[in-house]
C-alpha positions as CSV (number, residue, x, y, z in Angstrom):
1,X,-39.7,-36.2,208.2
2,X,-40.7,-38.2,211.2
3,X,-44.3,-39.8,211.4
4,X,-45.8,-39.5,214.9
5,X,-47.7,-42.2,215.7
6,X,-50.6,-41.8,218.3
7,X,-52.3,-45.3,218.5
8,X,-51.0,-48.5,218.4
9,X,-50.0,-50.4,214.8
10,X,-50.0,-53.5,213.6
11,X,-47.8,-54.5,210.7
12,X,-49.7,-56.8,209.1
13,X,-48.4,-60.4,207.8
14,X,-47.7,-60.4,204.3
15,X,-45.7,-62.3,201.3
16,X,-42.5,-60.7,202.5
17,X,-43.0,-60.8,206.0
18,X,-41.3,-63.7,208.6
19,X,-42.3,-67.1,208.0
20,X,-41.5,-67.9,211.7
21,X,-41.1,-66.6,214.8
22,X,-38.9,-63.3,215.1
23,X,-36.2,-62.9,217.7
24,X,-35.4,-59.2,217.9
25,X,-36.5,-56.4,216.8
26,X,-34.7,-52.8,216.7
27,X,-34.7,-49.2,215.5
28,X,-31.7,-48.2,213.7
29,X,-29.7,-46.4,216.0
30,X,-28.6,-43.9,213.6
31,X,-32.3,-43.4,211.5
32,X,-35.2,-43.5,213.4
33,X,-37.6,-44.4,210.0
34,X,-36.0,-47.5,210.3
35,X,-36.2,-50.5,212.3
36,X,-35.0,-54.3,212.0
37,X,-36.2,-57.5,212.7
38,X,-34.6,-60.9,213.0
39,X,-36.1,-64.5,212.8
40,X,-35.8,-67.9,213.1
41,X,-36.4,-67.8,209.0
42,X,-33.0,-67.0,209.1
43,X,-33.4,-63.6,207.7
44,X,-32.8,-59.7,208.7
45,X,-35.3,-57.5,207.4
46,X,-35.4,-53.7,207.5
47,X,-38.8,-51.8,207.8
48,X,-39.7,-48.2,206.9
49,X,-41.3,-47.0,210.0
50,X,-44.3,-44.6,207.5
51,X,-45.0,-47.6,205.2
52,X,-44.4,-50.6,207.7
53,X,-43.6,-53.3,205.3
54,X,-40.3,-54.3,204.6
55,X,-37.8,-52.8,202.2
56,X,-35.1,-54.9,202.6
57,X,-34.0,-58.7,203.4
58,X,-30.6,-60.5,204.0
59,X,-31.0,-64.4,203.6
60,X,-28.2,-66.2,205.8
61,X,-27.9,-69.6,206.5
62,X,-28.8,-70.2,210.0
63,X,-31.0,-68.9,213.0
64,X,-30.5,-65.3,213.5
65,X,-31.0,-64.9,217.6
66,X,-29.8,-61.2,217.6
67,X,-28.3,-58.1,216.1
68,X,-26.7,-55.4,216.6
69,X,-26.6,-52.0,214.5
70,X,-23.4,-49.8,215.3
71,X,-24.2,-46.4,217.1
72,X,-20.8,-45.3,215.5
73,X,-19.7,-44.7,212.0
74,X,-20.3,-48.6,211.2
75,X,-24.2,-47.3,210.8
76,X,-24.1,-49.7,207.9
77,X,-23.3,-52.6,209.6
78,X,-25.1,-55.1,211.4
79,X,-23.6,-57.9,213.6
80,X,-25.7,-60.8,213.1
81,X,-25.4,-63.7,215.7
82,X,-26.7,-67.1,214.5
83,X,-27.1,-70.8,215.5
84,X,-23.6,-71.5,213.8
85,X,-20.7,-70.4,216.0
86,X,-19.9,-66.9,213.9
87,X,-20.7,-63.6,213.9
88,X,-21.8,-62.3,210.5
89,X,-21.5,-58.7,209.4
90,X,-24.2,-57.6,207.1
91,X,-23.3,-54.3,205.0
92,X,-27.1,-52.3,204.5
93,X,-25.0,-51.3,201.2
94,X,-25.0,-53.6,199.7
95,X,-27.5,-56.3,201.2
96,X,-24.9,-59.0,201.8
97,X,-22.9,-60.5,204.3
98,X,-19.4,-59.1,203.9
99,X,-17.6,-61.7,206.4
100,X,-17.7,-63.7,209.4
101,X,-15.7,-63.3,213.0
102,X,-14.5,-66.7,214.1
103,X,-14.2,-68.0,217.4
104,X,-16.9,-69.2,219.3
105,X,-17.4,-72.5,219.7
106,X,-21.2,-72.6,219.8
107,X,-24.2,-70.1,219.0
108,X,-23.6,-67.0,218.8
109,X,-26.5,-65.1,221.2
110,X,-25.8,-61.7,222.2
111,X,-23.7,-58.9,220.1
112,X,-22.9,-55.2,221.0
113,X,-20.4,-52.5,219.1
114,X,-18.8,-50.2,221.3
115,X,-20.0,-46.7,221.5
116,X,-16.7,-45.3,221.5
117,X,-14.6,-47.0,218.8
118,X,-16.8,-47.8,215.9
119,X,-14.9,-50.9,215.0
120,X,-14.8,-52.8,218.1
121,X,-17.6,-55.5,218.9
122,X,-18.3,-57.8,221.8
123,X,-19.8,-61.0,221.2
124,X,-21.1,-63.6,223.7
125,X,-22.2,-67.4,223.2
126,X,-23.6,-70.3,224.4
127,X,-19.8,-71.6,225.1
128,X,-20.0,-69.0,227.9
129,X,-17.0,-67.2,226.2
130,X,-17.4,-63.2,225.9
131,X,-14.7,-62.0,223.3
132,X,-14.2,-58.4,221.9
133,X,-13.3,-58.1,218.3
134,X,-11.9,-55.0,215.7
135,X,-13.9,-56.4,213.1
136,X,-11.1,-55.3,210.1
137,X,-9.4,-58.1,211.5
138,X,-11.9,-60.9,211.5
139,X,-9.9,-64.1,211.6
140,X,-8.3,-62.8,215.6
141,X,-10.2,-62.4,218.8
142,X,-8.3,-58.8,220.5
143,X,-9.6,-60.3,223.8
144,X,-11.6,-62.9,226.1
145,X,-13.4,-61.7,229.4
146,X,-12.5,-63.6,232.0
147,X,-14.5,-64.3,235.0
148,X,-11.5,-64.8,237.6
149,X,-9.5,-61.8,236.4
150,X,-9.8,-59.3,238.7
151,X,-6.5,-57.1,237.4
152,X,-6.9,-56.6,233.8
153,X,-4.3,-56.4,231.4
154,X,-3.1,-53.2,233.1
155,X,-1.4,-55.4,235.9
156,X,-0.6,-54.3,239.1
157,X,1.7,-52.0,238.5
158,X,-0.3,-50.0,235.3
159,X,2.5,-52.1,232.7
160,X,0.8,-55.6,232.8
161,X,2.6,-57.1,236.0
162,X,0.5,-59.8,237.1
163,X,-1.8,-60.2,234.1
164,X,-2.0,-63.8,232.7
165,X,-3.9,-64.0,229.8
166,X,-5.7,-67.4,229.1
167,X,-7.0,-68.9,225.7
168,X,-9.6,-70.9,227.5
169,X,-11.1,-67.7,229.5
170,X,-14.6,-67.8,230.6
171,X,-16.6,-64.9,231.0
172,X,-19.7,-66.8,232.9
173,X,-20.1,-70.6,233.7
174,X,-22.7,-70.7,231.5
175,X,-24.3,-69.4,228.3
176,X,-23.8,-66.0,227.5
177,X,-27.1,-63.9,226.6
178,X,-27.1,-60.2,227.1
179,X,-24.1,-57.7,226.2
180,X,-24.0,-53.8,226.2
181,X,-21.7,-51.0,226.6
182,X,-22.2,-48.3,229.0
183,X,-22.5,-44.9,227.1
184,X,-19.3,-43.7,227.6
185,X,-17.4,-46.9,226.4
186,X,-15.6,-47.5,229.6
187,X,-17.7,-50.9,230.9
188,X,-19.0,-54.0,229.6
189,X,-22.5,-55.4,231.1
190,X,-22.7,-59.0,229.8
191,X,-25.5,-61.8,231.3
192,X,-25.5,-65.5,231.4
193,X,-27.7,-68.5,232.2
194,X,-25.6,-68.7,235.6
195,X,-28.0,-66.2,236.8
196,X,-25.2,-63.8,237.1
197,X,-24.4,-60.4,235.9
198,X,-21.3,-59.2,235.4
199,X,-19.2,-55.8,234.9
200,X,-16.1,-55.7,233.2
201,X,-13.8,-52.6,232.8
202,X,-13.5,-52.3,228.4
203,X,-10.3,-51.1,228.8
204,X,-8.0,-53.3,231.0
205,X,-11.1,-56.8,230.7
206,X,-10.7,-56.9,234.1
207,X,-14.1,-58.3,236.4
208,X,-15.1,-55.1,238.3
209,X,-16.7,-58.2,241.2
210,X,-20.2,-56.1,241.4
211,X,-23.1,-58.0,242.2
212,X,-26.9,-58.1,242.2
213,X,-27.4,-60.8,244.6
214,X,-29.7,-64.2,243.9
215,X,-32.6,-62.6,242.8
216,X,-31.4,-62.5,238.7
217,X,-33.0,-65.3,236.7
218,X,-31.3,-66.3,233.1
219,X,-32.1,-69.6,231.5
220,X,-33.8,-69.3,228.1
221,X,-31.8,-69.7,225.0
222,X,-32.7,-66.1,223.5
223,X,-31.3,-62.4,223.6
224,X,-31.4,-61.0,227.3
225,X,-31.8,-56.7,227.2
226,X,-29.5,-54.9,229.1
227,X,-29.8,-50.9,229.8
228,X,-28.1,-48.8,231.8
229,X,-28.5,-45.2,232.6
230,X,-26.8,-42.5,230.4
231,X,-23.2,-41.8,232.0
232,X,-23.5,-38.0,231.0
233,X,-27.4,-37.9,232.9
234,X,-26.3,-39.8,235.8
235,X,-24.5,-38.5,239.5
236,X,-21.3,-40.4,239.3
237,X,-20.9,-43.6,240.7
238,X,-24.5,-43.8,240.8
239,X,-25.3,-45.1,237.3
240,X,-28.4,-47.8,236.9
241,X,-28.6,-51.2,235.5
242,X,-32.2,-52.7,234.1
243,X,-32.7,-56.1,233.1
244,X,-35.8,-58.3,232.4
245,X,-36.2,-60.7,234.9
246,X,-38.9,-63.3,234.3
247,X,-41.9,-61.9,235.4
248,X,-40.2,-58.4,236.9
249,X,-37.6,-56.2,236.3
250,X,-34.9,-55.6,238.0
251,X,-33.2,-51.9,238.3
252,X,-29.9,-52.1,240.7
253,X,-27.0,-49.7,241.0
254,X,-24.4,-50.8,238.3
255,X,-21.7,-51.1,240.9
């Protein structure tokens, strides 16, 4: 059943609530009596959206800054990004954390699965690296974003002519911070403390070059929301991009 609620709440502090601040919070994507929250305790907890206590916890051992819940068959797994540099999947099966993506080479800040392909997942970090990941294979990155690639790994010619991949490939200049899919899997959105936003074709990596001008503001270490406008809802070539933006919010065409 689903609990309509028609005044504010407030889930009071308890035994098994956070002991410190929390960092994000979430409904399950795929059960809407759920929702999640992460904190700098360094736990995930799930709530029961009637009761509003939680009914679950996952201890890991570091700050969690953000999550992310697939939309996809992976409903059961959350992507956990901490203070150390991995990405750890938590199975809601079992309670625990199954295993880590390596890579990064500092915090882990902003996680998103794809909407398309329920085991592919793009992570960003504080060593301004974005890198997409099929998370059966967690010891290999499938790819780095990279800010001055403007081809893809399509090439010129469709068959990769002119595509030079590179292990040191930056995706911003700066801390990455904010990451989503569009709805129907074909772009990346990511955000970094270089005040910039970027677009990124998901299937060749290649920078689309749009740009939102000087007005974007990105320089606190926490998880930066991204939305954009449902592909199927929206005229085409006319889909919207909304991000928090210090005291404002920004809403800009996405390319």
């Amino acid at each position: 059943k689903t609990q309509i609620i028609t005044s504010p709440v407030d889930v009071q502090k308890g035994p098994d609530s956070h002991k410190f601040g929390i960092t994000h919070l979430s409904f399950h994507p795929l059960d809407m009596n759920a929702f999640f929250s992460s904190s700098f305790d360094h736990t995930l907890k799930i709530y029961d959206t009637e009761a509003f206590e939680p009914y679950g916890s996952v201890k890991l051992d570091s700050i969690i800054y953000s999550f992310a819940v697939s939309p996809t068959g992976q409903g059961n797994l959350v992507a956990c990004c901490t203070q150390h540099p991995l990405v750890k999947l938590v199975d809601l099966n079992t309670g625990s954390a199954t295993h880590s993506l390596h890579g990064h080479s500092g915090a882990v800040i902003a996680a998103a699965w794809s909407p398309r392909k329920e085991n592919i997942l793009a992570t960003g970090g504080t060593d301004g690296t974005v890198r997409i990941w099929d998370v059966r294979q967690a010891s290999r990155t499938l790819r780095m974003l990279d800010l001055e690639d403007s081809v893809g790994v399509l090439g010129h010619d469709g068959r990769g002519t002119g595509y030079h991949p590179r292990q040191s490939a930056k995706a911003h200049r700066a801390t990455v911070n904010g990451i989503t899919w569009t709805s129907d899997g074909e772009h990346i959105v990511t955000a970094g403390h270089d005040n910039v936003v970027r677009v990124w074709s998901a299937h060749s990596g290649a920078n689309t070059l749009a740009h939102f001008g000087p007005t974007i503001v990105n320089n606190k270490l926490a998880y930066k929301k991204i939305l954009t406008s449902v592909v199927e809802q929206t005229k085409p070539g006319y889909q919207l991009l909304v991000l928090p933006n210090e005291a404002h919010v920004v809403v800009a065409e996405l390319f």
